[in-house]
BAFI-3210 file (N, C-alpha, C; in Angstrom, 3 decimals, decimal comma, padded with zeros to 6 digits):
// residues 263
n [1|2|3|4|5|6|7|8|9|10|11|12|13|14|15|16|17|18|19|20|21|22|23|24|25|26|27|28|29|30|31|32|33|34|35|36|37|38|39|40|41|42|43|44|45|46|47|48|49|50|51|52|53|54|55|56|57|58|59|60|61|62|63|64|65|66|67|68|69|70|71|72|73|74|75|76|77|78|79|80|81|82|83|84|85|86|87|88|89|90|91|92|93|94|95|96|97|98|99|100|101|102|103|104|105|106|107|108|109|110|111|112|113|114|115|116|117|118|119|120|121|122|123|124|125|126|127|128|129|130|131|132|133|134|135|136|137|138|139|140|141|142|143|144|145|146|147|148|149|150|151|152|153|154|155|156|157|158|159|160|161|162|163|164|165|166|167|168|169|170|171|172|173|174|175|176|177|178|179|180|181|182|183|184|185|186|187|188|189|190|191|192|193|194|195|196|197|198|199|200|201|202|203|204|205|206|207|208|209|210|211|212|213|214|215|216|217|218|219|220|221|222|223|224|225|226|227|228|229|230|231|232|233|234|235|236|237|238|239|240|241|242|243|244|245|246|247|248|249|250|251|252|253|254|255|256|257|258|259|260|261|262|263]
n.u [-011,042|-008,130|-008,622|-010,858|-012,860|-012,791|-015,753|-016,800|-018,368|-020,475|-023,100|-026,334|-025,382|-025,910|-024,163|-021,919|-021,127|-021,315|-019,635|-019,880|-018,743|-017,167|-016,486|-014,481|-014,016|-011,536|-011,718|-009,037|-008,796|-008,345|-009,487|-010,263|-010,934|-013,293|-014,172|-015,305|-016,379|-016,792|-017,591|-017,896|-019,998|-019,297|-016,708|-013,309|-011,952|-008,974|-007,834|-005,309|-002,629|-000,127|000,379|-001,085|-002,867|-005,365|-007,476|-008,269|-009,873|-011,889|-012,739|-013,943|-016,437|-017,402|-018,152|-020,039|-019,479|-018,259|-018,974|-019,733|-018,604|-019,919|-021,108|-022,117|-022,695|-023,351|-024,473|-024,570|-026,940|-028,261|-028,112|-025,231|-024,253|-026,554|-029,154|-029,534|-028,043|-025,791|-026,467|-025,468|-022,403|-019,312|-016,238|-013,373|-010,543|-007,614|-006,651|-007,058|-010,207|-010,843|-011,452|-009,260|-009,400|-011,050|-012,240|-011,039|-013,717|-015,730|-015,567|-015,918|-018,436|-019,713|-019,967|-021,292|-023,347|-024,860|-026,244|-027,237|-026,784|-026,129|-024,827|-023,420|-022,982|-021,092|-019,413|-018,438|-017,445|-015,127|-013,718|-013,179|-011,238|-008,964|-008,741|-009,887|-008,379|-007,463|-009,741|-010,545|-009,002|-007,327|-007,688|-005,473|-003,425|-002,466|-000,910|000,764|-000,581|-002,352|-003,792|-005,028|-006,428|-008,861|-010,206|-011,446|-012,428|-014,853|-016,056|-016,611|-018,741|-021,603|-022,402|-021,159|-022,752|-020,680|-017,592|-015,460|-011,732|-008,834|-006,109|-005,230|-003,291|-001,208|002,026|001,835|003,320|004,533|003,417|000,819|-000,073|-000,499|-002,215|-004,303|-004,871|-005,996|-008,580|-010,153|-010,291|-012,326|-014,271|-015,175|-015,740|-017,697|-019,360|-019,585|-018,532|-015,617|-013,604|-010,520|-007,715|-004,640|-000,861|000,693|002,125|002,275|000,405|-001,731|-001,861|-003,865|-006,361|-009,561|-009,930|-008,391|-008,560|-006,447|-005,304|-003,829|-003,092|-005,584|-006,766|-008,408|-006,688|-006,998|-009,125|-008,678|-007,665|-005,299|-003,970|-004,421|-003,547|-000,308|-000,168|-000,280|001,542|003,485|005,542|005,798|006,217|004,300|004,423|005,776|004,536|002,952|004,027|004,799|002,505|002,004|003,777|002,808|000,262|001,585|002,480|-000,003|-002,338|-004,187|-003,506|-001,679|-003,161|-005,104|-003,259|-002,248|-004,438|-005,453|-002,983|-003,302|-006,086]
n.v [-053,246|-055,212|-057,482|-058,556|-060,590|-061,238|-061,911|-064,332|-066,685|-068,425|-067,023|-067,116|-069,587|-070,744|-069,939|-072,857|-072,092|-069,180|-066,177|-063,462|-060,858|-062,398|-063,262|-064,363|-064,454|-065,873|-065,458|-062,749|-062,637|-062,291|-064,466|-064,777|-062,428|-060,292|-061,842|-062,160|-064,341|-066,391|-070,127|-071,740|-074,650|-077,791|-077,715|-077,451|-076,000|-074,433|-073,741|-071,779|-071,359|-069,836|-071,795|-070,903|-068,761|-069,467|-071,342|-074,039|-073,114|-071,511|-073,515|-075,151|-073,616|-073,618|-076,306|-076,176|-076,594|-074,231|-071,511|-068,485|-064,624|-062,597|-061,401|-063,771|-066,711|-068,958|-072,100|-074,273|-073,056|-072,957|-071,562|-072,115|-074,889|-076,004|-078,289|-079,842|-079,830|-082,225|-084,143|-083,278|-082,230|-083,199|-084,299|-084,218|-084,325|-083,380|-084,865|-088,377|-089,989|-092,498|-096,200|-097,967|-100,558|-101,924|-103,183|-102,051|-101,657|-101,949|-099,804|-098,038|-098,774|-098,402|-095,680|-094,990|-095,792|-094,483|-092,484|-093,887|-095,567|-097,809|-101,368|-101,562|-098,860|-098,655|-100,340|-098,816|-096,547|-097,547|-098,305|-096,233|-095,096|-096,227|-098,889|-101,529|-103,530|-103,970|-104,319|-105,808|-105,549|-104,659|-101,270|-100,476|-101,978|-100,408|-098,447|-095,592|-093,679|-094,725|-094,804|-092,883|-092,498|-094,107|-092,027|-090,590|-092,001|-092,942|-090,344|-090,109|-091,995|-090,980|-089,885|-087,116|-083,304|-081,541|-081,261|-081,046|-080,725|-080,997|-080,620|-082,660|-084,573|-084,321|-085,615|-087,353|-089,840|-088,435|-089,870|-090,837|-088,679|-087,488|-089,477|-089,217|-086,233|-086,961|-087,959|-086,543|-084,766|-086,298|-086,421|-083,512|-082,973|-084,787|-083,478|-083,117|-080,437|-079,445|-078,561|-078,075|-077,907|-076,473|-075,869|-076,579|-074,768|-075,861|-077,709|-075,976|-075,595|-077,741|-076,757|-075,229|-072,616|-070,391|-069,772|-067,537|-066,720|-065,251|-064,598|-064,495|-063,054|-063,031|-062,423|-062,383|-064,255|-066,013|-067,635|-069,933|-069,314|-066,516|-066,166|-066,783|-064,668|-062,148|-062,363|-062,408|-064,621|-068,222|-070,206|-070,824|-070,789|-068,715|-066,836|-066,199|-064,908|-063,026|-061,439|-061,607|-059,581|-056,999|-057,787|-056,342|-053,973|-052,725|-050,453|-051,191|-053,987|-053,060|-051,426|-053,629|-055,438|-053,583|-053,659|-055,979|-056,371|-054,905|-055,277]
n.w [-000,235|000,588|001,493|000,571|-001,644|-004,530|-006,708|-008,320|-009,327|-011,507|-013,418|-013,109|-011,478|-008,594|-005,662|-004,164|-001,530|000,763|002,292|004,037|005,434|007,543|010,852|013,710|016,731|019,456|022,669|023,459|021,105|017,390|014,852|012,859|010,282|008,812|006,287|002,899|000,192|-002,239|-003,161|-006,068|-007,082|-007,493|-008,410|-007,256|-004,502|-003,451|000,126|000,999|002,954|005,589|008,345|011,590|009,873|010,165|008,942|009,770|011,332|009,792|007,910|010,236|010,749|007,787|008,302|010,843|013,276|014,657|016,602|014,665|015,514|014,237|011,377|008,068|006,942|004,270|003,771|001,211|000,391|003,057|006,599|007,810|009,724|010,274|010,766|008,757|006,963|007,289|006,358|003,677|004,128|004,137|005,889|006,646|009,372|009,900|011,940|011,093|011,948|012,715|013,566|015,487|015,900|014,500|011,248|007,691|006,577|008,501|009,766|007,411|007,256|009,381|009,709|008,029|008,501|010,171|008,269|006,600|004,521|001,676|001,578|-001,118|-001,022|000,636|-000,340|-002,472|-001,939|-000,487|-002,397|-003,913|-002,614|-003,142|-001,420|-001,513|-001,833|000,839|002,392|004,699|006,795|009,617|010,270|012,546|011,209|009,410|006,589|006,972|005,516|004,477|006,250|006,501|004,078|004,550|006,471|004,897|003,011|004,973|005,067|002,606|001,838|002,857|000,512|-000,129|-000,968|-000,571|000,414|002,585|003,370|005,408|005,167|003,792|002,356|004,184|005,263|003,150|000,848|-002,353|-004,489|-003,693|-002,633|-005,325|-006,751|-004,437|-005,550|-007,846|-007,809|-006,643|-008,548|-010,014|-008,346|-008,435|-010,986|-011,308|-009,771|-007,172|-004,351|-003,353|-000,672|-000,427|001,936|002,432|003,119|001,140|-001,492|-004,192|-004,566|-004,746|-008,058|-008,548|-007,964|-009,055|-008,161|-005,732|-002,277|-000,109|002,645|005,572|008,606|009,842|007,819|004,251|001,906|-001,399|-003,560|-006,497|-009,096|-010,190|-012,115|-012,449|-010,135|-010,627|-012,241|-011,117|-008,989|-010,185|-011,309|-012,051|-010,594|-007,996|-005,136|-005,014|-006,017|-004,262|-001,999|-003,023|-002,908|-000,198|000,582|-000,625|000,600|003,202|003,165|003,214|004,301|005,413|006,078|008,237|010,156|010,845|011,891|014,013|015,276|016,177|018,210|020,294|020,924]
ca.u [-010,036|-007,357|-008,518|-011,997|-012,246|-013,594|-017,004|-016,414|-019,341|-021,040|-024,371|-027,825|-026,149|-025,741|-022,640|-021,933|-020,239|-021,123|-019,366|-020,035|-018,027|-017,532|-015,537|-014,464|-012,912|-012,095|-011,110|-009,453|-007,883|-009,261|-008,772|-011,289|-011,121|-014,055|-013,996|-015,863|-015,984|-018,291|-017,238|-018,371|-020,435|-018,924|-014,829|-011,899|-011,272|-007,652|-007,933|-004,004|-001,654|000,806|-000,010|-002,073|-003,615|-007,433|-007,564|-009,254|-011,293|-012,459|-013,153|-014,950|-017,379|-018,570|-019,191|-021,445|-018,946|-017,346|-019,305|-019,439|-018,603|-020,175|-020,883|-022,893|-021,889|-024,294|-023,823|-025,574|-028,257|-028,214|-027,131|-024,030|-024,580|-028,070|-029,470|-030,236|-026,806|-025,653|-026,395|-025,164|-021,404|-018,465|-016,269|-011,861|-009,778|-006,135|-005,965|-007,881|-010,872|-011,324|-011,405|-007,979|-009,878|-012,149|-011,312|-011,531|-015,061|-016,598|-015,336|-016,628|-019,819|-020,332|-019,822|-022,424|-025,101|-025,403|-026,979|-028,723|-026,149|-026,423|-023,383|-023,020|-022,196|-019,933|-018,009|-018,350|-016,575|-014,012|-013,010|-013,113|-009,722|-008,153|-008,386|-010,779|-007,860|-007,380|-011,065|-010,941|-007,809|-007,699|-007,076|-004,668|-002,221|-002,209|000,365|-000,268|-001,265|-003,470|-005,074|-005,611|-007,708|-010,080|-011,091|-011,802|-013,892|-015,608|-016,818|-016,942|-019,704|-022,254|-021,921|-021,609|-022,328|-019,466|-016,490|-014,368|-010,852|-008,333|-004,767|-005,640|-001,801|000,417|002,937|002,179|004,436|004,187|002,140|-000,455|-000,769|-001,152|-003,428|-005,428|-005,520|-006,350|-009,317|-010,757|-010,723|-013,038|-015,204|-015,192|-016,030|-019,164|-020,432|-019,000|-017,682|-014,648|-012,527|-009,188|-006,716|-002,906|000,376|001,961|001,610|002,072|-000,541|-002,307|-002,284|-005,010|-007,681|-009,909|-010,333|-007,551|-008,515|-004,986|-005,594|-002,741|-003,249|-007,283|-007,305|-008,629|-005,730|-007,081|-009,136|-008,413|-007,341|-004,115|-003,081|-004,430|-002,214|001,059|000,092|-000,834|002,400|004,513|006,090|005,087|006,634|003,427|005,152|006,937|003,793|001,879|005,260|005,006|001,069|002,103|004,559|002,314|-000,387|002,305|002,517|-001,196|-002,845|-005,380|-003,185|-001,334|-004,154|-005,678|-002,415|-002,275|-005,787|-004,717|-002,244|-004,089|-006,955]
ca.v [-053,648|-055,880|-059,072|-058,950|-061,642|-061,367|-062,950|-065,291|-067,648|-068,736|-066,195|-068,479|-070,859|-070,315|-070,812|-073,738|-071,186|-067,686|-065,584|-061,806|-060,065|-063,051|-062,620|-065,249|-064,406|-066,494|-064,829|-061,526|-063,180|-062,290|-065,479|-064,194|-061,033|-059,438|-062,350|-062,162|-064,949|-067,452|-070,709|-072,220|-075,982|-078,950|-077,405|-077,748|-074,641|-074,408|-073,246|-071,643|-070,266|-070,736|-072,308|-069,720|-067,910|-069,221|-072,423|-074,584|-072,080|-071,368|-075,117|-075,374|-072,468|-074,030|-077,508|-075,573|-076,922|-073,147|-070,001|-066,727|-063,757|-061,663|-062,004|-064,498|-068,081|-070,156|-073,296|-074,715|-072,600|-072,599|-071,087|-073,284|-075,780|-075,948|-079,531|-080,712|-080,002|-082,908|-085,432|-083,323|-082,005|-084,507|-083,474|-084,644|-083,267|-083,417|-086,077|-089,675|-090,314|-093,871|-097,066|-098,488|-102,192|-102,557|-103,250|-100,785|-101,794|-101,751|-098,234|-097,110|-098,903|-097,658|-094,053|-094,448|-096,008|-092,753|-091,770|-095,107|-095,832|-099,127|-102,032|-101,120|-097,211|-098,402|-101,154|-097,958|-095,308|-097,888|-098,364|-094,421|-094,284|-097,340|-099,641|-102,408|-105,050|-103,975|-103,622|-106,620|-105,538|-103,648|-100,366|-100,495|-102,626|-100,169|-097,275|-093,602|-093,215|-095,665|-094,761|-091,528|-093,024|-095,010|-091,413|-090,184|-093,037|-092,257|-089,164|-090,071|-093,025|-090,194|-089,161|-085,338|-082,175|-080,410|-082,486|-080,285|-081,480|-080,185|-080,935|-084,477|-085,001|-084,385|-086,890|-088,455|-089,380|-087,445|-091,032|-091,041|-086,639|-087,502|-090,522|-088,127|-084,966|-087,417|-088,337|-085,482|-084,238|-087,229|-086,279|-082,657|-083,894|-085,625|-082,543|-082,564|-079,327|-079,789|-077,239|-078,543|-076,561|-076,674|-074,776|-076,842|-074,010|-076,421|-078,128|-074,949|-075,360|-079,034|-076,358|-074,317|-071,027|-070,327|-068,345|-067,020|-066,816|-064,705|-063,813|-064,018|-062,366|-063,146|-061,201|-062,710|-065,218|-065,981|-068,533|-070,230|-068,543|-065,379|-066,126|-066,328|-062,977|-060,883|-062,372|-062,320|-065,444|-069,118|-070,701|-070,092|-070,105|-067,663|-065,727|-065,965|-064,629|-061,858|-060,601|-060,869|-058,603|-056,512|-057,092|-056,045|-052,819|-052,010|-049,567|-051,697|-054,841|-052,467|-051,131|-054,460|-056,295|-053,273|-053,853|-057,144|-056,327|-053,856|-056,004]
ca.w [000,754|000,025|001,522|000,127|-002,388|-006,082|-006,570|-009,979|-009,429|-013,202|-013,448|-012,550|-010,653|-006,615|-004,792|-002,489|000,132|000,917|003,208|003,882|006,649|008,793|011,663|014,702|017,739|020,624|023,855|022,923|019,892|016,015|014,286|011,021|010,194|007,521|005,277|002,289|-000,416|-002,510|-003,845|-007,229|-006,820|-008,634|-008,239|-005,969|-003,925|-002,287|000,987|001,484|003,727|006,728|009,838|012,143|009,438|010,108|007,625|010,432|011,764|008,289|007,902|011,041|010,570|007,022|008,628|011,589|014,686|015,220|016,388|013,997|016,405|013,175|010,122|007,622|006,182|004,058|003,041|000,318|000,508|004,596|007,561|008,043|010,871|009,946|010,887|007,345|006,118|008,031|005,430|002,918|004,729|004,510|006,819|006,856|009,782|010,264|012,358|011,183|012,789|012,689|015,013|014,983|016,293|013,257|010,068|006,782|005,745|009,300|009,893|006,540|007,564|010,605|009,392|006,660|009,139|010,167|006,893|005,963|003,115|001,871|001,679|-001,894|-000,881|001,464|-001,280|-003,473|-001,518|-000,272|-003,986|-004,143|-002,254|-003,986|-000,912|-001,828|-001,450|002,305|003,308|005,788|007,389|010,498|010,371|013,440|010,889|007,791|006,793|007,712|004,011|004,010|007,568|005,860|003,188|005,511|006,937|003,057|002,915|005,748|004,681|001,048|001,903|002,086|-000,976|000,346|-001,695|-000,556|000,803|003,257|003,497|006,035|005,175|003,350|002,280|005,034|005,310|002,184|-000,443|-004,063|-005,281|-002,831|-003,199|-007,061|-006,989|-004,075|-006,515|-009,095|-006,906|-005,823|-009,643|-010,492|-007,680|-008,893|-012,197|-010,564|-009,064|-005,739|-004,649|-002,741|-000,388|000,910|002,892|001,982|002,847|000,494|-002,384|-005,183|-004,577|-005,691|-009,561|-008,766|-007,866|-009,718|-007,279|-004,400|-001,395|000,516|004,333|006,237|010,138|009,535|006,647|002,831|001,060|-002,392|-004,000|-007,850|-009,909|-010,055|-013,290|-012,008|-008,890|-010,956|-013,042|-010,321|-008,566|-011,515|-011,233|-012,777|-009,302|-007,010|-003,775|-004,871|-005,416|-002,593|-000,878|-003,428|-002,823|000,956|000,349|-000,648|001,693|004,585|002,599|002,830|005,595|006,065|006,876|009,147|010,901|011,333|012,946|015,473|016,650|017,059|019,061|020,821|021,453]
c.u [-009,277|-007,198|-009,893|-011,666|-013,290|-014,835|-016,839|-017,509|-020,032|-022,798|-024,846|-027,208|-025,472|-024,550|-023,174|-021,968|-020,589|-021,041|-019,335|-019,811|-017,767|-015,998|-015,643|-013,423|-012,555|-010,973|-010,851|-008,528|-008,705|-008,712|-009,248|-011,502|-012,040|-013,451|-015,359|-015,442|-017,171|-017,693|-018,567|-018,645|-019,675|-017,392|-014,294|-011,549|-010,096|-007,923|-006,376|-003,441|-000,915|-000,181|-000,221|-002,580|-004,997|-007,676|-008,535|-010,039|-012,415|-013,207|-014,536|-016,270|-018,280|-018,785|-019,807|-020,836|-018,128|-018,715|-018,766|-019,244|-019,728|-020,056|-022,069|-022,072|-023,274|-024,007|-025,238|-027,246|-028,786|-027,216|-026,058|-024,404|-026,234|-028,518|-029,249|-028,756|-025,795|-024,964|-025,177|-023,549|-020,270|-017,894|-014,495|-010,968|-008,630|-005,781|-007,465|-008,895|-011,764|-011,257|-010,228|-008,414|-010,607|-011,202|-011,911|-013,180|-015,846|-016,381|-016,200|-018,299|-020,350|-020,692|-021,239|-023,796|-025,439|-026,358|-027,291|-028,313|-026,594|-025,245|-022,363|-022,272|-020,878|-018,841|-017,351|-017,083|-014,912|-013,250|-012,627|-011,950|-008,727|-007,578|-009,134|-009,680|-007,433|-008,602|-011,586|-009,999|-008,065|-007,030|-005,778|-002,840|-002,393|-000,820|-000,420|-000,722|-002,418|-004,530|-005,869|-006,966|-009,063|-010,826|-011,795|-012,816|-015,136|-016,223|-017,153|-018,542|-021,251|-022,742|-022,074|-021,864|-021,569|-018,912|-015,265|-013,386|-009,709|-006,857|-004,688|-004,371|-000,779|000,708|002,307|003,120|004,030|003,263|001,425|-000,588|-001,240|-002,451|-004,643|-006,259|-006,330|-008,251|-009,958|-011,274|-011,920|-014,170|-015,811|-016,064|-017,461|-019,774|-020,558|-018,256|-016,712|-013,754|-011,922|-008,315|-005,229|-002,151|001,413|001,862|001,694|000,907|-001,991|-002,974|-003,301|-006,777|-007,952|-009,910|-008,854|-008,283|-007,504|-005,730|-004,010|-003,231|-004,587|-007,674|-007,193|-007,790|-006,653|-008,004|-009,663|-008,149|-006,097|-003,356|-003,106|-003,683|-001,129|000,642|000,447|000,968|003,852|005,611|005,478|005,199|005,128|003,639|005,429|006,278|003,196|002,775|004,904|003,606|001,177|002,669|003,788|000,913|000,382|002,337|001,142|-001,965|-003,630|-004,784|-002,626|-002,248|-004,976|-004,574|-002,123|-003,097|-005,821|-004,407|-002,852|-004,921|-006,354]
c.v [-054,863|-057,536|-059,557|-059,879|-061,365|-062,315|-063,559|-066,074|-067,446|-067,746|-067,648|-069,449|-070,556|-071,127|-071,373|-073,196|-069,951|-067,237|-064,546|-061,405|-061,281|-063,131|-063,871|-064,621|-065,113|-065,442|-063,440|-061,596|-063,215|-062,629|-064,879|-063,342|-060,460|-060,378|-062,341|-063,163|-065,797|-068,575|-071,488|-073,380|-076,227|-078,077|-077,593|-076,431|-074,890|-073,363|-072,788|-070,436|-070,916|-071,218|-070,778|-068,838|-068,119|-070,157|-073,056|-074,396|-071,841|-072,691|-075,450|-074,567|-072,801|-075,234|-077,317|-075,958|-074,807|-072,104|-069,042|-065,163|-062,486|-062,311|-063,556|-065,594|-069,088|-070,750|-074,525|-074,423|-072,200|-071,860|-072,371|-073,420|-076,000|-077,541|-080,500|-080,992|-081,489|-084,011|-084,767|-082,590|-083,512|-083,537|-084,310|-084,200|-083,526|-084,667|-087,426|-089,833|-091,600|-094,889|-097,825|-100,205|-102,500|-102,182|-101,727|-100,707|-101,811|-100,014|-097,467|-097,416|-098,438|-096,009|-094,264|-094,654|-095,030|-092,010|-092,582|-095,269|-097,168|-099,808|-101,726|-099,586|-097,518|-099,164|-099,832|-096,902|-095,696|-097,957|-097,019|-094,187|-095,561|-098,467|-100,864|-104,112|-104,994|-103,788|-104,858|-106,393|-104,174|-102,492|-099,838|-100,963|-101,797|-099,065|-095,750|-092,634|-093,826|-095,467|-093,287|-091,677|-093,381|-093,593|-090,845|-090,740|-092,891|-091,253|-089,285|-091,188|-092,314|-089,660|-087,608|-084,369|-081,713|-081,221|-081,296|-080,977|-080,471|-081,050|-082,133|-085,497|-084,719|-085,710|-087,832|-088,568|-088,793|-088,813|-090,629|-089,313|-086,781|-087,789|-089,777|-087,057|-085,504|-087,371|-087,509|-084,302|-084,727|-086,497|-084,591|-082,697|-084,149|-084,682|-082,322|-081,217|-079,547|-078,372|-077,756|-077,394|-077,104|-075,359|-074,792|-075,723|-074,576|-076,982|-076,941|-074,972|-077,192|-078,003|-074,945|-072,780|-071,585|-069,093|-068,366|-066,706|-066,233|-064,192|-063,443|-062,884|-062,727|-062,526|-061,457|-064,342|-065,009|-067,296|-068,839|-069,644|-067,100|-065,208|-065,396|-065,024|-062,158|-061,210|-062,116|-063,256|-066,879|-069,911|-070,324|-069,940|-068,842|-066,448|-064,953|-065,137|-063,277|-060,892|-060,638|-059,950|-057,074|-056,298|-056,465|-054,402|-052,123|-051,589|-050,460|-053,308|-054,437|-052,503|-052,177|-055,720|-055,342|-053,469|-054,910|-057,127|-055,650|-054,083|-057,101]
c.w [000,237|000,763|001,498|-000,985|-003,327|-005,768|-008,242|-010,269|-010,858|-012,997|-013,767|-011,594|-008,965|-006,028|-004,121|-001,290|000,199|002,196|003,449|005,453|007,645|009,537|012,933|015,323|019,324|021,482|023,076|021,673|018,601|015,047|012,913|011,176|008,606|006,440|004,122|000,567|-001,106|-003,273|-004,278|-006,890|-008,240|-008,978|-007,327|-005,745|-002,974|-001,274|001,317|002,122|004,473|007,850|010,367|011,369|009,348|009,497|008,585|010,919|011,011|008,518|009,110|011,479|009,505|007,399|010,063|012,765|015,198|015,216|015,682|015,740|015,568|011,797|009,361|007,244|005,739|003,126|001,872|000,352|001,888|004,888|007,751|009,837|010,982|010,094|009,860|006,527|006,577|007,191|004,222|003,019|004,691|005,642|007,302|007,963|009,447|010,801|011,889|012,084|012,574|013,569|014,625|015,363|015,460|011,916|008,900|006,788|006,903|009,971|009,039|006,626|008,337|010,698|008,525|007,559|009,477|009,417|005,903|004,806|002,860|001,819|000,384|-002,237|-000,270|000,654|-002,137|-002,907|-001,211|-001,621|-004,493|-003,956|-002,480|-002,642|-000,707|-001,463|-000,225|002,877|004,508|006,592|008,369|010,341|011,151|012,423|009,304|007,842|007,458|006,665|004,160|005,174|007,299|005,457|003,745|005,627|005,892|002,876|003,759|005,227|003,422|001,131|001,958|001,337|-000,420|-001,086|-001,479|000,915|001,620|003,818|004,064|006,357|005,095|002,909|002,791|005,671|004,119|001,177|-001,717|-004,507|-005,035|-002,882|-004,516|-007,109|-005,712|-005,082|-007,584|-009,048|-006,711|-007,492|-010,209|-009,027|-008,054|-009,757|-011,986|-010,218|-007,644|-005,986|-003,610|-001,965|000,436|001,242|002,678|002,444|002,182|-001,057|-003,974|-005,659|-005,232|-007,000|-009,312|-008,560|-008,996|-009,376|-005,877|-003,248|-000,381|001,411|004,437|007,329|010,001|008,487|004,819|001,870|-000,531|-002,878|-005,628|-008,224|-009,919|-010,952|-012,819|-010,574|-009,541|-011,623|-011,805|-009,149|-009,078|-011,183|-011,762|-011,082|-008,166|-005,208|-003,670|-005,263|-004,999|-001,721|-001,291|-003,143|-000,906|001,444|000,222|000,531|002,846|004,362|002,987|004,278|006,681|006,709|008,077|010,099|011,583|012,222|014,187|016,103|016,791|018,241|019,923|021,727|023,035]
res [x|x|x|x|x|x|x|x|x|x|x|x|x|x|x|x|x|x|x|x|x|x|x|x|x|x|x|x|x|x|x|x|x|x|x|x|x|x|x|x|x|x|x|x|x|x|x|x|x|x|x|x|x|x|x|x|x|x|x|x|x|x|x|x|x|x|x|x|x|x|x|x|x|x|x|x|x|x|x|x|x|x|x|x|x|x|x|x|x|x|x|x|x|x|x|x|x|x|x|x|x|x|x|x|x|x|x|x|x|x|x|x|x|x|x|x|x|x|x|x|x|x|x|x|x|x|x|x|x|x|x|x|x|x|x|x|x|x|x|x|x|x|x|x|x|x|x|x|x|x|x|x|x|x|x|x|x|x|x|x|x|x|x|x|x|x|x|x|x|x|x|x|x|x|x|x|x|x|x|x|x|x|x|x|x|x|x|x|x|x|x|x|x|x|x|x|x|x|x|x|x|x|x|x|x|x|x|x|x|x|x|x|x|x|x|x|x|x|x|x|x|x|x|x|x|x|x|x|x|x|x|x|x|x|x|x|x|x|x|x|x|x|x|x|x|x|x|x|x|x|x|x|x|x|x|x|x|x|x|x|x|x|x]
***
């Protein structure tokens, strides 16, 4: 089926992520439709598509806050939402979740007490997102780049195995997206496994594995080079546009946007 997703993972060593048929529906609405997928530990998986195709749903299913309607998801070896994973889950949304009355370094402290970091995790992580010369300054008085960062930190003070990040550069400028990607390579690097979510499709060629989301469904997950082939274009906007093109073509996307509708 054409939004099952290749299995690529390195023989002996066990994906971070495995997903086999999993399916979410709230009310009579079917946000995940028969996803199937496994991402590689210690890489950057792009999570992409448009707005309403399932990205946060996705997201909130491998850090254990969303019911499965169907379907499996285990996360580093667990059932996702599994107690234990706790420690080892970062966890980024969309919007900042920090105290705008405390400063950087009591935010990132307060996050880590949680998980019995010590002062040195928390100098560590703040230096992680290059804000070490604002870490007495209240968060309330930074930019909306920089209030970003704080929540990065937050979750980075953990040290997580697998760092889920959910649209980590909107509204930033091209610096602060660089010096992020830069960031997130180095943590890669380290042996974090990382899966952010983007619709910016450039952003694309920073990860190792892409999985394409459209209207709850997996059309594809490959490689960024194996993107442009299979799209036949170097431009990767241009072709993600072109493999939806094709999924619109295919019985089975048919068949599955009438029972949508249907439903």
């Amino acid at each position: 089926m054409f939004h099952s997703a290749s299995r690529s993972i390195t023989p002996g060593i066990p994906p971070a992520v495995t997903a086999v048929g999993l399916h979410v529906t709230r009310g009579h609405k079917k946000i995940l439709r028969g996803l199937d997928f496994d991402m590689e530990p210690g890489r950057i998986t792009g999570l992409l598509g448009p707005s309403g195709s399932g990205k946060t749903t996705l997201m909130r299913c491998i850090v254990g806050v969303q019911r499965l309607t169907a379907g499996t998801l285990e996360v580093l070896g667990n059932p996702a939402g599994t107690p234990s994973l706790r420690h080892d889950v970062g966890y980024v949304t969309q919007a900042p979740s920090v105290y705008t009355d405390l400063s950087v370094e009591a935010n990132v402290r307060f996050f880590g007490a949680m998980h019995g970091v010590t002062a040195a995790d928390t100098a560590e992580a703040i230096a992680a997102v290059g804000l070490e010369s604002l870490a007495r300054r209240k968060t309330a008085d930074l930019s909306g780049g920089e209030f970003s960062r704080v929540s990065l930190a937050c979750a980075l003070v953990s040290h997580p195995r697998l760092l889920v990040l959910d649209e980590p550069t909107v509204g930033l400028d091209p610096v602060l997206r660089a010096e992020l990607w830069e960031r997130f390579a180095a943590m890669a690097a380290a042996g974090t496994t990382l899966l952010v979510s983007s619709h910016v499709m450039e952003e694309a060629s920073h990860c190792s594995s892409l999985l394409l989301l459209r209207d709850g469904l997996l059309l594809a997950q490959l490689s960024p080079a194996e993107l442009s082939e299979r799209g036949q274009s170097q431009d990767l906007e241009k072709a993600f546009l072109r493999i939806i093109q094709e999924s619109n073509a295919s019985p089975d996307h048919r068949g599955a946007s009438e029972s949508q509708v249907a439903s």
